[in-house]
C-alpha positions as CSV (number, residue, x, y, z in Angstrom):
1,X,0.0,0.0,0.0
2,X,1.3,3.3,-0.6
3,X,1.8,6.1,2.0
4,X,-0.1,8.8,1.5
5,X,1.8,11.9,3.2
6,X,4.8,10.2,1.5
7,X,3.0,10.0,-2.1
8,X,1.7,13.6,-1.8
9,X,5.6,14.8,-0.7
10,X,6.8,13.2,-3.4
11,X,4.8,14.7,-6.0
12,X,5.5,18.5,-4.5
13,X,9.2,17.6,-5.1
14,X,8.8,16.5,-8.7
15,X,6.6,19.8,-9.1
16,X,9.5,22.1,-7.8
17,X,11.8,21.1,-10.8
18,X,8.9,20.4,-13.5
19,X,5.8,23.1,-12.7
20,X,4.2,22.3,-15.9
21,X,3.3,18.8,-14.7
22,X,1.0,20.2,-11.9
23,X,-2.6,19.9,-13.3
24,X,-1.8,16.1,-14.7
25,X,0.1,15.0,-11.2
26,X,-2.5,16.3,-8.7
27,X,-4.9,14.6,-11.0
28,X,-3.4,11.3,-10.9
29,X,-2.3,11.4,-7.0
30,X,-6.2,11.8,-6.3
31,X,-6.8,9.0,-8.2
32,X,-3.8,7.1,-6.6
33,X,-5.8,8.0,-3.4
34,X,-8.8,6.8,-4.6
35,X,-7.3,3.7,-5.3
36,X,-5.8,3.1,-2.1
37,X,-9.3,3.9,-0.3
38,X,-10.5,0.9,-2.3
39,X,-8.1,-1.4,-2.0
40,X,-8.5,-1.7,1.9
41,X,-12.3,-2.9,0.9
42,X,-11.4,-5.6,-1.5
43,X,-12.6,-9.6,-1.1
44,X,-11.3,-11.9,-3.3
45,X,-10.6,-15.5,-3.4
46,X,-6.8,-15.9,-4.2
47,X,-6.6,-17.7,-7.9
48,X,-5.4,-22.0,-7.4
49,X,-3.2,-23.3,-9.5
50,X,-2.7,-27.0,-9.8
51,X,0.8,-28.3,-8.8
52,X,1.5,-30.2,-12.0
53,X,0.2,-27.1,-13.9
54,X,2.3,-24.9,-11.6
55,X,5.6,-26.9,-11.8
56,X,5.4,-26.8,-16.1
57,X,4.8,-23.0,-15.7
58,X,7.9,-22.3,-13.9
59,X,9.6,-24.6,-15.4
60,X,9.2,-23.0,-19.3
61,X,9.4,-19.4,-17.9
62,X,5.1,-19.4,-18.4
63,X,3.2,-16.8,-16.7
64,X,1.3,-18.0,-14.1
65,X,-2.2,-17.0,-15.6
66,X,-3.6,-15.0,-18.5
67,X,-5.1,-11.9,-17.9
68,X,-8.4,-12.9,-18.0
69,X,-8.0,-15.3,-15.0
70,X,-7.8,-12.6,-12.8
71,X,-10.5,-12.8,-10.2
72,X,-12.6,-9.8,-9.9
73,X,-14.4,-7.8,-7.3
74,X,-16.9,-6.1,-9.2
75,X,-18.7,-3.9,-6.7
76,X,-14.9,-2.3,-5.5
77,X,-14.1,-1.6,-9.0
78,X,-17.8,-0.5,-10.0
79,X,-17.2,1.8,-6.7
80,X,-13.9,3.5,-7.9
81,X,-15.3,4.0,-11.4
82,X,-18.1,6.2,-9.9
83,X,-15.4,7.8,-7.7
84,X,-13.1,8.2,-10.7
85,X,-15.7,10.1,-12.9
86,X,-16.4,12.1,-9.8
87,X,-12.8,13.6,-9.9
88,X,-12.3,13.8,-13.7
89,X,-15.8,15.6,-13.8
90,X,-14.2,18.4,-12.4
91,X,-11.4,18.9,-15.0
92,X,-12.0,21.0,-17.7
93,X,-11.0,18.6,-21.1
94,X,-12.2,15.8,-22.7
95,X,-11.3,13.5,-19.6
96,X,-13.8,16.0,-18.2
97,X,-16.9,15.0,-20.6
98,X,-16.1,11.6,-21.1
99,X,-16.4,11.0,-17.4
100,X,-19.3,13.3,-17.3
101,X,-21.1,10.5,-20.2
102,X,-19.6,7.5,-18.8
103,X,-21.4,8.8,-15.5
104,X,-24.4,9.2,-16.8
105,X,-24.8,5.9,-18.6
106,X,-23.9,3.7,-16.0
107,X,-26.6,5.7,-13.9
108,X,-29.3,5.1,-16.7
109,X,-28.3,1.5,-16.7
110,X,-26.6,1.9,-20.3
111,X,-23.8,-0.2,-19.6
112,X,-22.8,-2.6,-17.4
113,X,-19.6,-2.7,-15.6
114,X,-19.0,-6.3,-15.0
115,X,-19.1,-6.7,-19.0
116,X,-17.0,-3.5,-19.7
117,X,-14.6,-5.2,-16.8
118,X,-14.7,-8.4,-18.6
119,X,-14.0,-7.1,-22.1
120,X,-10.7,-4.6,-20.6
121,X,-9.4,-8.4,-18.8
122,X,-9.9,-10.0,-22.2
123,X,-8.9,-8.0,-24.4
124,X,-12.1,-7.7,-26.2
125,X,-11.9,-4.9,-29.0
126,X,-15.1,-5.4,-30.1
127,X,-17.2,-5.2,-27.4
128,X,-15.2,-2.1,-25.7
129,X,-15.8,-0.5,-29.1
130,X,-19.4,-1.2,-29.0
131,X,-19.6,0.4,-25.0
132,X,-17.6,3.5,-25.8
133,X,-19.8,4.1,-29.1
134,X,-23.3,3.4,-26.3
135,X,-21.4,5.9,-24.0
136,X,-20.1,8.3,-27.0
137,X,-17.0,8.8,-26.1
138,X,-13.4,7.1,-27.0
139,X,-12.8,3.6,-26.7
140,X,-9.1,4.9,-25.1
141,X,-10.9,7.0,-22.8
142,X,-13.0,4.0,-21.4
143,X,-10.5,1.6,-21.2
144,X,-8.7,4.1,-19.1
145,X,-11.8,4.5,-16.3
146,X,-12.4,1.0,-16.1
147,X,-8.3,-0.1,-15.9
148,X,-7.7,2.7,-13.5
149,X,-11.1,1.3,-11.4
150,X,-9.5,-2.2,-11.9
151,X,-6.2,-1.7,-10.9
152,X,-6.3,-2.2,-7.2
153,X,-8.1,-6.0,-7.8
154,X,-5.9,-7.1,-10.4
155,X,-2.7,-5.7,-8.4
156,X,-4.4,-7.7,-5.0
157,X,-4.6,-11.0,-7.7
158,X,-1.0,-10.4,-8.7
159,X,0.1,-9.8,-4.9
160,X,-1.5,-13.1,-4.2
161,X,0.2,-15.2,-6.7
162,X,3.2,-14.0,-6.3
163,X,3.8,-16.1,-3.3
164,X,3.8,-19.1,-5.9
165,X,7.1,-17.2,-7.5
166,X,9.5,-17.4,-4.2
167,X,12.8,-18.2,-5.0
168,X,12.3,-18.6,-8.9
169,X,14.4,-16.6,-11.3
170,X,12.4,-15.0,-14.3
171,X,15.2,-13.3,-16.3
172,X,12.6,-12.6,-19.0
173,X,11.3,-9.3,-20.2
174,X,7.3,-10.1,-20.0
175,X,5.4,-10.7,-16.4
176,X,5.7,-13.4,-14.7
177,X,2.8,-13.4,-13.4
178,X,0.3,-12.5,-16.2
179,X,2.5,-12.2,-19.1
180,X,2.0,-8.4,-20.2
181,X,5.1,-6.4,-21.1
182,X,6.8,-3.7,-18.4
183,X,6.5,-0.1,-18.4
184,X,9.0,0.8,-16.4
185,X,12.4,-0.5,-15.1
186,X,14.3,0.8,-12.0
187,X,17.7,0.5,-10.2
188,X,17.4,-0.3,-6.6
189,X,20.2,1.0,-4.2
190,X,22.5,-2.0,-5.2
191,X,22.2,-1.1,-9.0
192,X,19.9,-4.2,-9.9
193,X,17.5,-3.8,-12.6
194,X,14.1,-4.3,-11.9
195,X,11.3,-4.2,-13.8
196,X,7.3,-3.4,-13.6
197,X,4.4,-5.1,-15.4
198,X,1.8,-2.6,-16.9
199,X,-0.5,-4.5,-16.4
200,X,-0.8,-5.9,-12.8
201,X,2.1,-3.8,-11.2
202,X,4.2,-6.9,-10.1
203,X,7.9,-6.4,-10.2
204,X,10.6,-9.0,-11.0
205,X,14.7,-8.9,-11.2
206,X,16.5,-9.2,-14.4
207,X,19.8,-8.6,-15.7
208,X,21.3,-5.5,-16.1
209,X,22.3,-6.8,-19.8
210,X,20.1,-7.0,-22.7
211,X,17.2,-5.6,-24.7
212,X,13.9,-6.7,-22.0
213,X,12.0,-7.6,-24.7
214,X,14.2,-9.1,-28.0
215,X,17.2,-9.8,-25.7
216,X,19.9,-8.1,-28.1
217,X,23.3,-7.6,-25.9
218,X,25.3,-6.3,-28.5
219,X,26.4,-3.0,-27.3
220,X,26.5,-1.1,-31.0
221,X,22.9,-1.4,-31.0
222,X,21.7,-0.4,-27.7
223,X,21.5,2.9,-26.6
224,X,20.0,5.4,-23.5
225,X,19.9,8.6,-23.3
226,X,19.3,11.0,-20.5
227,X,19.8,14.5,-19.3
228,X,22.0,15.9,-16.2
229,X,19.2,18.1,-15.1
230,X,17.1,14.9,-14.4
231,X,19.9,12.1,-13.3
232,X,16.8,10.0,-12.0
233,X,15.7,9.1,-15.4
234,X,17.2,7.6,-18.3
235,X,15.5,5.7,-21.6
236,X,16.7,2.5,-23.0
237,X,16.3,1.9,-26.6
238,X,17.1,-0.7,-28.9
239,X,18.0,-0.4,-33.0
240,X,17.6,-3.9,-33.1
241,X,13.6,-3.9,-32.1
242,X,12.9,-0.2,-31.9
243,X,11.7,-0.4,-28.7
244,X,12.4,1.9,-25.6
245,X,12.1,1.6,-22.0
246,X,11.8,4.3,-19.3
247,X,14.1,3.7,-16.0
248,X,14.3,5.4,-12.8
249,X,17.7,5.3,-11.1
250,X,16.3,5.1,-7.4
251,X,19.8,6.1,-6.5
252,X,19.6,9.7,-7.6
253,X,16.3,10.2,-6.2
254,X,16.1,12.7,-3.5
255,X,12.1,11.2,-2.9
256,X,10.2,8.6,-1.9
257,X,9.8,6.1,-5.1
258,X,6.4,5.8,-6.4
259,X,6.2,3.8,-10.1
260,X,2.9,4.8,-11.1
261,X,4.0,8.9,-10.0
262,X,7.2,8.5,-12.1
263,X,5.7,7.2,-14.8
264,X,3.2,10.0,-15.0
265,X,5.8,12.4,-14.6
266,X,7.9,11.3,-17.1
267,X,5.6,11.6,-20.0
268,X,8.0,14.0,-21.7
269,X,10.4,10.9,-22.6
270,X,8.1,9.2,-24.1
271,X,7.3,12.3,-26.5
272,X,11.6,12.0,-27.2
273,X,11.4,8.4,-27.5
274,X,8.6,9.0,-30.4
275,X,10.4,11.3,-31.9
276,X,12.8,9.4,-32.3
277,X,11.5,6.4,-34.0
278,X,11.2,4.6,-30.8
279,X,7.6,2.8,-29.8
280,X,7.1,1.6,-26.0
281,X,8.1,-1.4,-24.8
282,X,4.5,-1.7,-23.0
283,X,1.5,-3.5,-24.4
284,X,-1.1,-2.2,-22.2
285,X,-0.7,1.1,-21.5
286,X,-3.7,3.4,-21.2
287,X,-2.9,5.7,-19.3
288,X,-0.1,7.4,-21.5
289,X,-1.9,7.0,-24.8
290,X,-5.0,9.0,-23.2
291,X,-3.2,11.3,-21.4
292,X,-1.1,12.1,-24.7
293,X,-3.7,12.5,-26.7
């Protein structure tokens, strides 16, 4: 869970050296708050994996489920998506009005939120097409209400099946847990390279070595860059894939580390990386595409 005080500090810090990130940041940290507010109400049954199931999994480097085995608790999530609206309906955008319609329909009983849940788990295009067009607003736009409402089940899911991971190695680039890509790598205080699933938020150890994702180690071909006004960050690319990766340096940071802040507040690297010719690493990210847009 994350502290609070600690969350809010953190973001005041970030705002002294990057001011134009205010309006986006206090938007995010109330949601942040939101999130935490639910996640002290959730009930779910942790997923079971058979032995024999679970013993071929780790051994072939398999996640442990797909992402439509997560176990839901509807009325939490269907909670936070009210709350959500609630704080976006106060913006002045098109966050603003899609929260405003997405509000209104699920209070005239246009949607339901166990099938718009289902459909963001499975990865059902056409049926999160067919909500956001019922709705009238962007597909992106929905998919980032409901994952942002979702978040603090499927992270309680992850948390839970983690415990079925102890003391295995997953030197691998996707999730161990549910399979989805990272969004975001860090350097804990002993220079080890982490990284965190964009999907469920677990975090795993891999090399310091190597492209995360098409495992290229030759040196020619893989690249960061960063600046020395922001020695926290720094963005891995590789020519080989074309792919690039945001990292935070928890060594140079003179704050509390948040994942979910830093990647909000970093959203000016992954303009560079675009212009560049990079794409993300990160399969599921809505978040940054909505934000962006």
């Amino acid at each position: 869970m994350a502290d609070i005080a600690l969350l809010e500090k953190s973001r005041d810090q970030i705002l002294k050296k990057r001011p134009a990130y205010t309006d986006i940041l206090n938007f995010y940290v109330r949601v942040f708050q939101a999130q935490e507010e639910i996640r002290r109400q959730i009930r779910i049954d942790p997923v079971s994996i058979d032995p024999s199931l679970l013993d071929k999994k780790l051994g072939h480097d398999m996640p442990l489920i797909d992402p439509d085995q997560f176990v839901m608790d509807q009325s939490a999530s269907g909670r936070l998506l009210e709350t959500l609206c609630d704080i976006a309906e106060n913006r002045s955008d098109a966050l603003s009005k899609a929260a405003v319609s997405l509000k209104s329909a699920m209070a005239n009983s246009r949607i339901n939120t166990e099938t718009l849940f289902d459909a963001v788990l499975a990865s059902d295009g056409e049926t999160l097409s067919t909500l956001s067009g019922t709705i009238g607003i962007t597909a992106g736009h929905l998919i980032m209400f409901a994952f942002l409402s979702m978040s603090p089940v499927i992270e309680t899911g992850a948390g839970q099946l983690s415990v079925y991971l102890k003391d295995r190695s997953h030197d691998k680039g996707y999730c161990p847990v549910c399979g989805n890509y990272p969004d975001l790598f860090f350097l804990d205080d002993t220079g080890k390279r982490h990284l965190k699933c964009s999907f469920c938020s677990h975090c795993w150890e891999v090399g310091r070595m190597g492209c995360v994702i098409c495992e290229n180690n030759d040196p020619d071909t893989r690249q960061y860059f960063f600046s020395p006004e922001e020695k926290e960050y720094r963005v891995d690319v590789c020519e080989a894939c074309r792919k690039y990766i945001k990292g935070v340096d928890t060594r140079h940071l003179d704050r509390a580390f948040f994942p979910k802040l830093e990647l909000v507040a970093t959203m000016h690297l992954d303009i560079k990386a675009g212009e560049a010719g990079y794409t993300s690493l990160s399969d599921f990210d809505p978040i940054k595409e909505e934000t962006l847009s």
